[in-house]
Each structure stands twice: as C-alpha cells, then as structure tokens.
VEXBA-460683 format. One record per residue (C-alpha): x, y, z; residue in three letters; residue number from 1. Coordinates in Angstrom, 2 decimals. Layout:
N
> x  y  z  resn  resi
> X  Y  Z  ALA  NUM .
...
REM end
This chain:
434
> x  y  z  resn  resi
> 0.00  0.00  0.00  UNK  1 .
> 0.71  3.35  -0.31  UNK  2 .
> 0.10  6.75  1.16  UNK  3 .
> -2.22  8.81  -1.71  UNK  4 .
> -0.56  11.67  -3.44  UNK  5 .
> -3.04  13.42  -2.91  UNK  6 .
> -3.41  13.76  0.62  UNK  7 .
> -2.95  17.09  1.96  UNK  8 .
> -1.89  16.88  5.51  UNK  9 .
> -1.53  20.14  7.44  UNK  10 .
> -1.28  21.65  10.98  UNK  11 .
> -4.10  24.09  12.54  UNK  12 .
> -3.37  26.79  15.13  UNK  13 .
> -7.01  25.94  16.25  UNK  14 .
> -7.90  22.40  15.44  UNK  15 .
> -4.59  20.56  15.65  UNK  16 .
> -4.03  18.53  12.32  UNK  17 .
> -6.15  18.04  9.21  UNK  18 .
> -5.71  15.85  6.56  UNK  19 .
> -7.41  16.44  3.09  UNK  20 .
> -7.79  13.95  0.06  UNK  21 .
> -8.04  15.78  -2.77  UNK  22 .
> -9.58  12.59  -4.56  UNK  23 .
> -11.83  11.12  -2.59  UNK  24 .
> -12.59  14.77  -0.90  UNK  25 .
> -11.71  12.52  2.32  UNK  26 .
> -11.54  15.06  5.62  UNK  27 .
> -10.24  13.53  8.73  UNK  28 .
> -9.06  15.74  11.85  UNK  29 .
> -6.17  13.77  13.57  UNK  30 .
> -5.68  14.62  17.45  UNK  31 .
> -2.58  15.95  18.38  UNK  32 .
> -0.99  13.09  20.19  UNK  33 .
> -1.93  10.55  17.55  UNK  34 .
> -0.06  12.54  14.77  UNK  35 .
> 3.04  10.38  15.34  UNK  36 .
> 1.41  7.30  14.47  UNK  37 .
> -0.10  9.10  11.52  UNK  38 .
> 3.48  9.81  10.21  UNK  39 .
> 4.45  6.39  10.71  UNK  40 .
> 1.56  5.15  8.57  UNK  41 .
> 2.49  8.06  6.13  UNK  42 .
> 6.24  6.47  5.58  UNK  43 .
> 5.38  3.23  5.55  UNK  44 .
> 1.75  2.19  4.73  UNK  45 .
> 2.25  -1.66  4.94  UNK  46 .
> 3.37  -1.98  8.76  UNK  47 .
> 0.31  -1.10  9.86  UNK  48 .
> -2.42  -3.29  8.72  UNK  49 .
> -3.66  -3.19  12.31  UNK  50 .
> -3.91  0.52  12.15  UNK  51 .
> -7.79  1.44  13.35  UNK  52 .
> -9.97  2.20  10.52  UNK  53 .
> -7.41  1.05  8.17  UNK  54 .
> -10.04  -0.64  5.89  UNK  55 .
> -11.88  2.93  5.91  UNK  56 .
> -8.48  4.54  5.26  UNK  57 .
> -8.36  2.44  1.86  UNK  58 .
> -11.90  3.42  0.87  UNK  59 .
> -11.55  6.95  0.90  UNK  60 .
> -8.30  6.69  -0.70  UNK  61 .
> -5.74  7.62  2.21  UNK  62 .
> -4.33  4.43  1.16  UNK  63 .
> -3.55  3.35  -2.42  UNK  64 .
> -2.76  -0.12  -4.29  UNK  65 .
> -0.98  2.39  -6.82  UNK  66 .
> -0.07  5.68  -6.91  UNK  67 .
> -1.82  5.90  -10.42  UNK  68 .
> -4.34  4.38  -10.27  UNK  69 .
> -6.54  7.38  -8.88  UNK  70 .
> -5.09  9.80  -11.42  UNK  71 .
> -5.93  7.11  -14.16  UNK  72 .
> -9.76  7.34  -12.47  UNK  73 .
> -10.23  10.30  -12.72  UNK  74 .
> -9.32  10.82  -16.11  UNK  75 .
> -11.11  8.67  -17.21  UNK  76 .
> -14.20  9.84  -15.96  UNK  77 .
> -13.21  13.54  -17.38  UNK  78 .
> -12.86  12.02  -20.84  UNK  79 .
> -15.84  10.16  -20.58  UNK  80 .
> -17.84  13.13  -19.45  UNK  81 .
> -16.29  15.68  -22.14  UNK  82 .
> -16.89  12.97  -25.12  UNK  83 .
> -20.39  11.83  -23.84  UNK  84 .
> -22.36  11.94  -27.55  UNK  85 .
> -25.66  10.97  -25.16  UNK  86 .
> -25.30  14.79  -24.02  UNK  87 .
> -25.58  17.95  -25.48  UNK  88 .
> -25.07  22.10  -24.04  UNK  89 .
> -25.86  24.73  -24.88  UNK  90 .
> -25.39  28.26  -24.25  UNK  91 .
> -27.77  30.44  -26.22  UNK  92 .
> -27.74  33.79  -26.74  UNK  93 .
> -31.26  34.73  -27.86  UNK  94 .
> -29.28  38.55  -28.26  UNK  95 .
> -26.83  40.23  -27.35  UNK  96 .
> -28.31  43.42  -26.36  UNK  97 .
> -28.77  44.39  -22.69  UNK  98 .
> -30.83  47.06  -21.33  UNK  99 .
> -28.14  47.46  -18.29  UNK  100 .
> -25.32  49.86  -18.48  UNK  101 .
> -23.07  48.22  -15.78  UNK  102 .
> -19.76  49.82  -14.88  UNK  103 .
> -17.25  46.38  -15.95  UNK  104 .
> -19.46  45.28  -18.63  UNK  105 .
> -16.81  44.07  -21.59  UNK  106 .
> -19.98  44.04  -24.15  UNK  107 .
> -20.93  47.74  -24.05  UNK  108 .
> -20.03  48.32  -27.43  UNK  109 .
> -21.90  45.00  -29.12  UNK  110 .
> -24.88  45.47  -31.33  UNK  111 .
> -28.69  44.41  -30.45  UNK  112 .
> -29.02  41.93  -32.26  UNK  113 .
> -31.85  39.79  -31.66  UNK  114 .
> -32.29  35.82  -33.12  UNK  115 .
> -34.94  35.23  -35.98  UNK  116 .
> -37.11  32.57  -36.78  UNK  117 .
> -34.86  30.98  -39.21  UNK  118 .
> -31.72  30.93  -37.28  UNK  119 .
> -34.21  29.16  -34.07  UNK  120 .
> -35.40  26.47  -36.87  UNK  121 .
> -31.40  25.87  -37.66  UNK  122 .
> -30.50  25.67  -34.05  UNK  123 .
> -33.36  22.96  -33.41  UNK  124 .
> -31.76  21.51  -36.91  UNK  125 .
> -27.83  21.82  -35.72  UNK  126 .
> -29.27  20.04  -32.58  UNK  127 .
> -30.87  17.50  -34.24  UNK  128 .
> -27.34  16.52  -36.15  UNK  129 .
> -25.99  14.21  -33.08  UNK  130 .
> -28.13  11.14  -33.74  UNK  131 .
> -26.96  9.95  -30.25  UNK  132 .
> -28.61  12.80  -28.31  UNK  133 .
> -30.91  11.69  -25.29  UNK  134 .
> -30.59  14.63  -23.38  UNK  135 .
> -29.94  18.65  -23.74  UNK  136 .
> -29.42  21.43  -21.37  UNK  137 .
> -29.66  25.56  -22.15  UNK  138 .
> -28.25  28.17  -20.60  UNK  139 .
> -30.13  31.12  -21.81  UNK  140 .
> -27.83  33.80  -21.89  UNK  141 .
> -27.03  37.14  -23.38  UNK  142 .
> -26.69  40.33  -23.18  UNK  143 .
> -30.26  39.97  -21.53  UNK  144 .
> -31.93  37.08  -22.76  UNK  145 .
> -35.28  37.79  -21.52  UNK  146 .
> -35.29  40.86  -24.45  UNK  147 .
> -35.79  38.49  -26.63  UNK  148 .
> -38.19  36.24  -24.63  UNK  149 .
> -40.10  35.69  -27.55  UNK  150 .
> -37.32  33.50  -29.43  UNK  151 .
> -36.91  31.58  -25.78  UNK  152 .
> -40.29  30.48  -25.93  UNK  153 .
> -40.21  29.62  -29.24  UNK  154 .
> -37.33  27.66  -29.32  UNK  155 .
> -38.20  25.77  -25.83  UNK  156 .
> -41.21  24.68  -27.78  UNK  157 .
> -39.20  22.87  -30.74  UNK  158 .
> -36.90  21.72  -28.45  UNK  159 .
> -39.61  19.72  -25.96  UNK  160 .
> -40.71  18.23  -29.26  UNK  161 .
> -37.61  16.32  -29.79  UNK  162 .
> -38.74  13.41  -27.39  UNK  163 .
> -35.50  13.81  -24.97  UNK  164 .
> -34.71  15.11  -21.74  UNK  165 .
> -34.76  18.85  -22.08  UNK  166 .
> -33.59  21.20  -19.26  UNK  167 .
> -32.85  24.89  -18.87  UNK  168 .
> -31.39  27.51  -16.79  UNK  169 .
> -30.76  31.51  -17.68  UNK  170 .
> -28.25  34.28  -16.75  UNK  171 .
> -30.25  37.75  -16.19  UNK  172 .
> -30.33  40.61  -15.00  UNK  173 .
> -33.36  39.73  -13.22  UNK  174 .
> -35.24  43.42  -14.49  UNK  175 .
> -37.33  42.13  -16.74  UNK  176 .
> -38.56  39.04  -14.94  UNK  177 .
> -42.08  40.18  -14.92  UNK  178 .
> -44.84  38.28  -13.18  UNK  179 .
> -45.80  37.35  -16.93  UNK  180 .
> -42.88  36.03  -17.82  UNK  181 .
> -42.04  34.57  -14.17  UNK  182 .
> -45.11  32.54  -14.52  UNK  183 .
> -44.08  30.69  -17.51  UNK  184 .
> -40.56  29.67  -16.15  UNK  185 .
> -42.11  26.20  -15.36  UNK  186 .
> -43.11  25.63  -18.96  UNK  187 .
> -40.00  26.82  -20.16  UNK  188 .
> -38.41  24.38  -18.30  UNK  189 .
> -36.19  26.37  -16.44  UNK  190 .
> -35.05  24.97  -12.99  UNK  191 .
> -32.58  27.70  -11.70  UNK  192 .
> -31.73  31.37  -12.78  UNK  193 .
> -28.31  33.63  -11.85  UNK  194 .
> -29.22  37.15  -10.62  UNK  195 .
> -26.63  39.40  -10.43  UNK  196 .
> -26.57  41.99  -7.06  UNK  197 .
> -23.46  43.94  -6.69  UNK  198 .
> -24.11  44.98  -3.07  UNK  199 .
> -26.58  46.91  -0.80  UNK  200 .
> -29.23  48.81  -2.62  UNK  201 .
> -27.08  52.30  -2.65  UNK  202 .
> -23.66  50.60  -4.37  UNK  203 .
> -25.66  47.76  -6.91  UNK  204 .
> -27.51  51.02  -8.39  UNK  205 .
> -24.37  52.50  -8.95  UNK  206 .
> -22.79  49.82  -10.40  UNK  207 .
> -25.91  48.08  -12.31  UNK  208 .
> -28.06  50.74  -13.70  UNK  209 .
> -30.28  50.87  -16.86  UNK  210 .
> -28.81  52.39  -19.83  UNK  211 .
> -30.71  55.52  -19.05  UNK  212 .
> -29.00  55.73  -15.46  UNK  213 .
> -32.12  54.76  -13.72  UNK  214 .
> -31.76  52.59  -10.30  UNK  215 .
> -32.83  48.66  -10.51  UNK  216 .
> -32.08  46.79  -7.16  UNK  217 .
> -35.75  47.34  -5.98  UNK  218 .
> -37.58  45.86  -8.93  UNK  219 .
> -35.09  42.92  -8.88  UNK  220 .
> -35.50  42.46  -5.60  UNK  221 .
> -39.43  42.65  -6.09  UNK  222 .
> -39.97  40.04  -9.25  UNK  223 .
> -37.31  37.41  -7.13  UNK  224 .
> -40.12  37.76  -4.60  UNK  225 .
> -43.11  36.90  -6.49  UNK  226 .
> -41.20  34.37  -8.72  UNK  227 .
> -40.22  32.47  -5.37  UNK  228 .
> -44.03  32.57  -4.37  UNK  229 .
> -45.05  31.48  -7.46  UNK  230 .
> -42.57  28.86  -8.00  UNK  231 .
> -41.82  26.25  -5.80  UNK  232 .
> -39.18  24.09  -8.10  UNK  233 .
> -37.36  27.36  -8.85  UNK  234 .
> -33.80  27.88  -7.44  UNK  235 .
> -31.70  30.49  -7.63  UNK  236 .
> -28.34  32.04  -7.58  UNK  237 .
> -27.54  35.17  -6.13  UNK  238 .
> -24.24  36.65  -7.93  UNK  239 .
> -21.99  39.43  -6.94  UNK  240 .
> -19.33  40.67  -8.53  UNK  241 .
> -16.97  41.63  -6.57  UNK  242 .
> -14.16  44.07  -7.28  UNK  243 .
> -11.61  46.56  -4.74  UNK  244 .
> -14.48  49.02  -5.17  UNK  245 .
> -17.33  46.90  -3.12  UNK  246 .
> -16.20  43.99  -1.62  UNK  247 .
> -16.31  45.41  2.09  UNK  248 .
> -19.79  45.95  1.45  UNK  249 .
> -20.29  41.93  0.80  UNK  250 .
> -21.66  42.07  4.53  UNK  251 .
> -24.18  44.84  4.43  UNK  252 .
> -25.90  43.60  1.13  UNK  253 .
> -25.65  39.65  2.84  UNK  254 .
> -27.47  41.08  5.59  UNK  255 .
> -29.78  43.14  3.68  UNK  256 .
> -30.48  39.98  1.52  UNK  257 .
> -31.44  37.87  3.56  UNK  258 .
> -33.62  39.95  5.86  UNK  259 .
> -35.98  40.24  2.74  UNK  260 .
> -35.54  37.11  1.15  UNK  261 .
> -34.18  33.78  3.22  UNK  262 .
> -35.11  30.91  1.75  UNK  263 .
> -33.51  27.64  0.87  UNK  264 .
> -33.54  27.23  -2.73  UNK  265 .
> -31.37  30.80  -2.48  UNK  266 .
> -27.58  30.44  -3.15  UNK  267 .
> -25.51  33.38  -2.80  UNK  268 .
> -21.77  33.95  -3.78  UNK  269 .
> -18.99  36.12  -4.61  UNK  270 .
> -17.83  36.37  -8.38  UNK  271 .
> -15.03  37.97  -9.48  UNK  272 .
> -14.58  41.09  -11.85  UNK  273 .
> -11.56  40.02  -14.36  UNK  274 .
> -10.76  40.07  -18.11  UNK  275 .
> -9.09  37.17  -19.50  UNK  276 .
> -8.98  38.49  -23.38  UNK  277 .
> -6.05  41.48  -22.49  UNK  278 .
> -2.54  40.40  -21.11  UNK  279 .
> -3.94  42.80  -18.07  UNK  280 .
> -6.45  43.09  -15.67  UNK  281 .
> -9.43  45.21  -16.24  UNK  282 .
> -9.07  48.03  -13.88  UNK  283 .
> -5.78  46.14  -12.23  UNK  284 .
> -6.35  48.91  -9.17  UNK  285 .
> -9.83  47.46  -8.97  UNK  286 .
> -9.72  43.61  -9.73  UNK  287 .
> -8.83  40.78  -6.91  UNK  288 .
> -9.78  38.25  -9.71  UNK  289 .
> -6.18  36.69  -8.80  UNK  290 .
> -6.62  33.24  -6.73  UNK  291 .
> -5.33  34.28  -3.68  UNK  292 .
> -7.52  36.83  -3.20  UNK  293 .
> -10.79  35.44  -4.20  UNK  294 .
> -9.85  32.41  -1.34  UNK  295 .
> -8.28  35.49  1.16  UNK  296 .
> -12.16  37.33  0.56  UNK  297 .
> -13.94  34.19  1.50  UNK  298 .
> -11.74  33.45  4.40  UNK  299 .
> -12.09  37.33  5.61  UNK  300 .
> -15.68  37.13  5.53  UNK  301 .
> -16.33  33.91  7.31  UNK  302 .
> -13.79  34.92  10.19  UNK  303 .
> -15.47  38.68  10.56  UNK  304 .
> -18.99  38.12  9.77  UNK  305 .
> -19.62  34.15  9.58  UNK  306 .
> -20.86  34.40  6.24  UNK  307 .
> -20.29  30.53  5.12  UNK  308 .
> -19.64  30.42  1.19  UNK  309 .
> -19.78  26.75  1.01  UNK  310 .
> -19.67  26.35  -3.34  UNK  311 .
> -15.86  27.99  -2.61  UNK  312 .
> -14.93  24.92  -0.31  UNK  313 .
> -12.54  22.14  -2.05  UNK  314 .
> -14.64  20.45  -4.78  UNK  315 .
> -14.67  17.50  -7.11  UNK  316 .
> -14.24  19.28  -10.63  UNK  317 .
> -14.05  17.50  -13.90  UNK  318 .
> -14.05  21.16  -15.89  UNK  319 .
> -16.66  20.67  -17.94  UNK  320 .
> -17.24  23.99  -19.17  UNK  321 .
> -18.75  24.51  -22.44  UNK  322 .
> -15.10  25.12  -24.02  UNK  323 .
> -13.87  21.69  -22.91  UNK  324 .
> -16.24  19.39  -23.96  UNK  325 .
> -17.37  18.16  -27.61  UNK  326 .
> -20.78  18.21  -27.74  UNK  327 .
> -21.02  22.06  -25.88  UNK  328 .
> -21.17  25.27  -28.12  UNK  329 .
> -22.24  28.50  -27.50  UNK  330 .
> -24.70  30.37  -29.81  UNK  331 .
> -24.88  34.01  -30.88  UNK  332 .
> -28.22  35.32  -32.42  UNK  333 .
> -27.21  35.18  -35.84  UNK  334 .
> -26.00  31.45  -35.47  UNK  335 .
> -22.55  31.70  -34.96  UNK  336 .
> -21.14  28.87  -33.11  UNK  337 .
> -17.97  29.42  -30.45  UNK  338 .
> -16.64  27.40  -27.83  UNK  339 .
> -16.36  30.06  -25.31  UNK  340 .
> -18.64  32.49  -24.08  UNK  341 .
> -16.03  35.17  -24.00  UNK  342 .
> -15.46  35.26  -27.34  UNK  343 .
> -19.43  36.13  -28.67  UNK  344 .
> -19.16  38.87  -31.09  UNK  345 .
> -16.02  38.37  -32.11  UNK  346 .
> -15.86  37.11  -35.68  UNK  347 .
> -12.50  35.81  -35.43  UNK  348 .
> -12.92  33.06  -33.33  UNK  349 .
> -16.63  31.85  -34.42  UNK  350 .
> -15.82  28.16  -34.92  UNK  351 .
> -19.22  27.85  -37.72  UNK  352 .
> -22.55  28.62  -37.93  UNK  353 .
> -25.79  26.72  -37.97  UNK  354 .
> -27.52  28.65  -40.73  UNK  355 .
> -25.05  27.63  -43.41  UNK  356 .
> -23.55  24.28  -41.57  UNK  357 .
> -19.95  25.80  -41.56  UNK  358 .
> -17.83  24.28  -38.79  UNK  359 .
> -14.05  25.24  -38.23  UNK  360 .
> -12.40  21.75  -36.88  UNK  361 .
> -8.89  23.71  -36.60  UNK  362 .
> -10.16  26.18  -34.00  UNK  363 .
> -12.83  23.54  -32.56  UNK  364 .
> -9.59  21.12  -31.87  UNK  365 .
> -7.67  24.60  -30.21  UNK  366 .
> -10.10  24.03  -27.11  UNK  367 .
> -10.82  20.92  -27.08  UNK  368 .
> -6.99  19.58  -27.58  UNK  369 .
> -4.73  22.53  -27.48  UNK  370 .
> -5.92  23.42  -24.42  UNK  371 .
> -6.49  19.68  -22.85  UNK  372 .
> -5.23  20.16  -18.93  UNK  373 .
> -4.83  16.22  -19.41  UNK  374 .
> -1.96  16.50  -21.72  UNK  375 .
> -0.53  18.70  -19.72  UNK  376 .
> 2.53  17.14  -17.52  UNK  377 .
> 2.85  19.80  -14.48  UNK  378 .
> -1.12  18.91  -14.10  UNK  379 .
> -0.86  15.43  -14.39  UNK  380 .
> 1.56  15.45  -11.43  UNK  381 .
> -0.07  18.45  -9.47  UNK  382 .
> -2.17  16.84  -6.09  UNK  383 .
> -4.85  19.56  -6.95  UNK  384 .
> -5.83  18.41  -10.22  UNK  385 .
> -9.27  17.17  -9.25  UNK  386 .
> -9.83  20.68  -7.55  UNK  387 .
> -8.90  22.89  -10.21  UNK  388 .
> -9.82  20.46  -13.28  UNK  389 .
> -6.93  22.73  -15.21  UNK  390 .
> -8.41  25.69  -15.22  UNK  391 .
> -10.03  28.48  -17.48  UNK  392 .
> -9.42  26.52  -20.53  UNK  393 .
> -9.37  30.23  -22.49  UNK  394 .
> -7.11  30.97  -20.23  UNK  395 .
> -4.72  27.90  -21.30  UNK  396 .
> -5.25  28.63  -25.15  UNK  397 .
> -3.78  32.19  -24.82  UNK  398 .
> -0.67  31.19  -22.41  UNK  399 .
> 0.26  28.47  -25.28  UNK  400 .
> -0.72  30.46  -28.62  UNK  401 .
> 0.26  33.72  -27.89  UNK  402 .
> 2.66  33.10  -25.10  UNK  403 .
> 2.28  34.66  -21.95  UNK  404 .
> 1.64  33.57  -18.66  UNK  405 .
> -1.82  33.64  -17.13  UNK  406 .
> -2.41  32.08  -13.90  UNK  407 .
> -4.70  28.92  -14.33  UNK  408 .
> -4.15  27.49  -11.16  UNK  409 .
> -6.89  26.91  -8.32  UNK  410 .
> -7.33  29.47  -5.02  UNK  411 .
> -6.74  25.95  -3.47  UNK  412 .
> -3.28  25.74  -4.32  UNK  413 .
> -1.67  28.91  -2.70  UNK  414 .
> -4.58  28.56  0.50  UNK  415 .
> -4.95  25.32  0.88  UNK  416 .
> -4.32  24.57  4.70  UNK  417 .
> -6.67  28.14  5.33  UNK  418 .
> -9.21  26.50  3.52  UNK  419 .
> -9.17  23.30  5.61  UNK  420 .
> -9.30  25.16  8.40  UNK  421 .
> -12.88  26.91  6.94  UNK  422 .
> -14.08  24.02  6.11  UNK  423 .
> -13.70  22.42  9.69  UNK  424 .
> -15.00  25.53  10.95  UNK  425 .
> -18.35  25.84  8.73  UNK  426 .
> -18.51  21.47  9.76  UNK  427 .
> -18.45  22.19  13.53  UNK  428 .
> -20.83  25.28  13.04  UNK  429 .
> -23.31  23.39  10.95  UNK  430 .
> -23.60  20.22  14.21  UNK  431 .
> -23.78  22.89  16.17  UNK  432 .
> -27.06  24.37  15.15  UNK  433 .
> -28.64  20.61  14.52  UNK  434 .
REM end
C-alpha cells in the first residue's frame, strides 16, 4: 500500500491537524498526540495493517494499491464526461443586447441583435445533427436574454418536441422578470436562474443601472419575490461581482439579503470582476480576480462576519465547461457557433454557424486539444488536479498560442491549509445548530 498523493496533511493553530484527500474529498481531523502514528503510517503504509480504521483509510483513498491508479480514475471519468455523444449544451444567446449599463461590462459596445425565426429552426436543426442525443441542457444567456423572450419560448417549444430530456437555466439581469414572464418559467423548463446583485441597494444602483441611469435593485428584488411565491421548483443564484471598489460591502448587502428574502432554494456567492482576453487586468487597481484573493475574501468574511460560502470549499471538478467538452457550443443570435462564451461577437474566433452548416475543426480542436489540462505534464503530477480540473481553458489557449503567462491554477493551491481550516469551521458550526 501506499500513502495517496493526494493527501494534503496540514497543521491548525485551532484544530490541531487536518488531513485532506483531494480525490476522494476525504476530511479527517487527527488529534494531536496521535499525529506520530499518523506519520508512521504516512512512511510506511504496509506496517500497519492493524492501524484502526485502516479498511476505511483504503476506501476513501488515504491508502492506495498504486499511486496511479486514482489519477488514471479520474481521467477517465473527465474524458468520458467531455466525449459523452448521449449529451448535449448549450449556451444560447437569444441577443446580445442588454438594457443594463453596468460599470465592468466588456460588451458595451456589441450590437442588439436579436435571433430570428430561421436561425431558431437551424438551431433545433444543428441540434438534431448528433443522432446519439438523449438529453440537452440551455443556458439562456445574453446580453439579456429575456429581451428576446419571444425567441426563448419559441425555441423551448421545438426543443420539448424532440422526445428527450430537455432542461434549462438563464443568466439575467433579473429586471425584466415580470410576473408574466415569471409565470411561464415552469413551462420553459427552467429549474434555476443567476441574478446578479453587486451589493446593498445604494452601491448595486451604482454599479448596475439601466442604460438611461435609472436605479434597478428594488424591482429585482421585487420580481425574485413573487417568482419564489409562485414557484416552488425554482432555485436560484444570487451573484456578486466583486471588485476593490465593493467587496467590504459583501456584509451589508448579505445582511440586507437575507432579511428580505431567506429561503432555501437561495444560493448566494462572490464572483469575481476580471478580463481574461487582455494580457492585463481590467481596472488592475480594482480587480482581486487573482486566486489568492478570491480564497483570502472568502476566508475574511467567514472569520469577521460568519458568512459561510460553502460552493468555494474544495470540490470534485471534472471542468466541464462549455469550451472543454465536444458536444457544448455557445450560440450568438445570428447562429454563430464558439466554444467560449467570451469570445461572442467576435468574428474571429466563431468556430461555424448553424444557418449555413460551416464548422471550423482547426479552432474547434484549439479548445478541445490545445488546451487539454490532461496533456498537460505539471497537471498530471499536481495533487490539486481534481480541484482545479486545469483551469479556465481560455485561459490555457492564450498562455500556449500567444505566449504569456496567465495564472490557471486553483485558489486551493496557494490557500490550501486556510481553507481546511474553513471548512472544519463551517462542519463544527453546521452540528452545532442541529
């Protein structure tokens, strides 16, 4: 036997020793005067069959057969997941027009353009090309989708006709989620929507205002309401972007938040302002897009305020973005087909488009090889591979094509032992209040 690779063991001012299996996801607090007999088992697995819980030890992976044996797992369930034919995504952008005029926005100076009948029809058709398909997921996205709600409903339509399993979710803004339109998220299908809320009321509406300047956190607020009285199935996901500019107001609009609406099929998290198509940072004064600080911010604002932001804990990832996996595209209004959603409006890196049937295998094979973490030898031997599933795979394509050196890796890997520490704390916290 052998001692996993991938356990991270670590010593707590607070909680004495943790050890963390990046694998298995594994979390075992070791008391401080059994940490010598850990060692021992650490330097030599075999001489101590007899250790207690030794059979669980080798279930969650402490313990190996082979040391690569658990990388060879995992990859193959990435590969299986990014070539599943049985699966399509989709990111659709009904247009790309917005009615928001929000201070980062990287789309400010894109067209309205809004999808036609005839490019829905060739999306249904493009759709229809994998044979294999059994099941399909949308995001709606945009600009603002629901600006074109018309072509979402349209297209939901031909899509539930396909006899598969259909889902949906959507990206908004969350202004235009009427009570009309909230009451037809059920037949659209759509299970969860992202809201964006940049703070309190006072810094969101000067941050995210309409294009004429007018406020919006109130009507947000407002339609969330009625859709989650409405809606029982819905869930939803609270966004904030977070920048220098607002993040020590994270607390106030928490707080704020939840005194209106506290419910449990609300998620709220921190996002990240950054810009990953310049060499630079937008606003470099402003942006703590960097990994260190986004797992620093969530660390601050447990230990002052107790806000737990559990989807930034250690996960499983596989990276199954749309960019990374074969049967995922993302498409613009007029049909244009691209592998990343960063690159809409941008002619130059459309891969085809489903009115005419054009596809561009040399820049489809860019994401999908080019910038395959699983070729890539300082992943393959890196114990946080299965946390950081290799990145922003955008992010890889420009550090190998046009050579420069963005950083890909995980907050995990620079934070690691604080973030073991969180995570004991939010588990202790959590008993606490059973």
């Amino acid at each position: 036997m052998y001692w996993s690779k991938y356990n991270i063991l670590s010593k707590s001012e607070k909680y004495g020793y943790l050890l963390f299996n990046t694998m298995s996801l594994a979390f075992i607090r070791i008391n401080e005067q059994d940490i010598d007999m850990w060692k021992k088992l650490r330097e030599t697995p075999d001489s101590y069959t007899n250790f207690q819980n030794y059979d669980f030890l080798i279930k969650a992976r402490i313990l190996v057969d082979n040391q690569e044996d658990d990388l060879n797992v995992y990859l193959a369930d990435v590969l299986k997941n990014r070539y599943n034919s049985s699966d399509m995504a989709l990111t659709i952008l009904p247009t790309r027009g917005c009615n928001f005029g929000c201070i980062y926005c990287y789309e400010q100076d894109r067209p309205n353009v809004l999808m036609n009948e005839q490019t829905e029809k060739a999306v249904v058709k493009f759709v229809c090309s994998n044979s294999n398909l059994k099941r399909l997921s949308v995001v709606w996205y945009g600009g603002e989708p629901l600006l074109n709600f018309d072509s979402m409903v349209r297209l939901t339509k031909m899509f539930k006709q396909l006899n598969i399993e259909y889902s949906a979710k959507i990206v908004s803004n969350g202004y235009l989620l009427t009570k009309e339109k909230a009451d037809l998220m059920k037949d659209l299908a759509i299970r969860n929507i992202q809201i964006t809320f940049d703070g309190s009321e006072e810094i969101h509406n000067q941050r995210r205002f309409l294009l004429g300047g007018q406020p919006t956190y109130r009507k947000i607020m407002d339609n969330l309401k009625y859709l989650l009285s409405i809606n029982k199935e819905i869930t939803i996901d609270i966004r904030t972007n977070i920048d220098r500019r607002n993040k020590d107001d994270y607390n106030k609009f928490y707080q704020d938040f939840k005194s209106e609406i506290n419910d449990k099929r609300v998620t709220m998290y921190p996002g990240f302002v950054s810009d990953l198509l310049s060499s630079e940072c937008v606003s470099p004064e402003f942006n703590i897009s960097e990994g260190g600080y986004k797992a620093q911010f969530i660390l601050d604002i447990f230990d002052k305020y107790g806000i737990e932001i559990k989807s930034f804990l250690p996960k499983y990832r596989r990276h199954s973005c749309v960019a990374s996996k074969y049967f995922a595209f993302v498409v613009g209004p007029e049909g244009e087909l691209y592998k990343c959603w960063r690159m809409v409006g941008n002619q130059k890196e459309t891969i085809g488009n489903v009115n005419d049937g054009s596809f561009d295998m040399v820049k489809f094979s860019k994401y999908l090889i080019g910038a395959d973490y699983t070729l890539d030898s300082k992943c393959l031997q890196c114990e946080f591979i299965t946390l950081c599933g290799g990145g922003c795979p955008l992010v890889r394509m420009r550090n190998k094509y046009e050579k420069i050196s963005l950083n890909h890796c995980c907050p995990e890997k620079t934070h690691m032992e604080q973030l073991m520490e969180l995570r004991y704390e939010m588990f202790v916290k959590s008993h606490q209040k059973q």
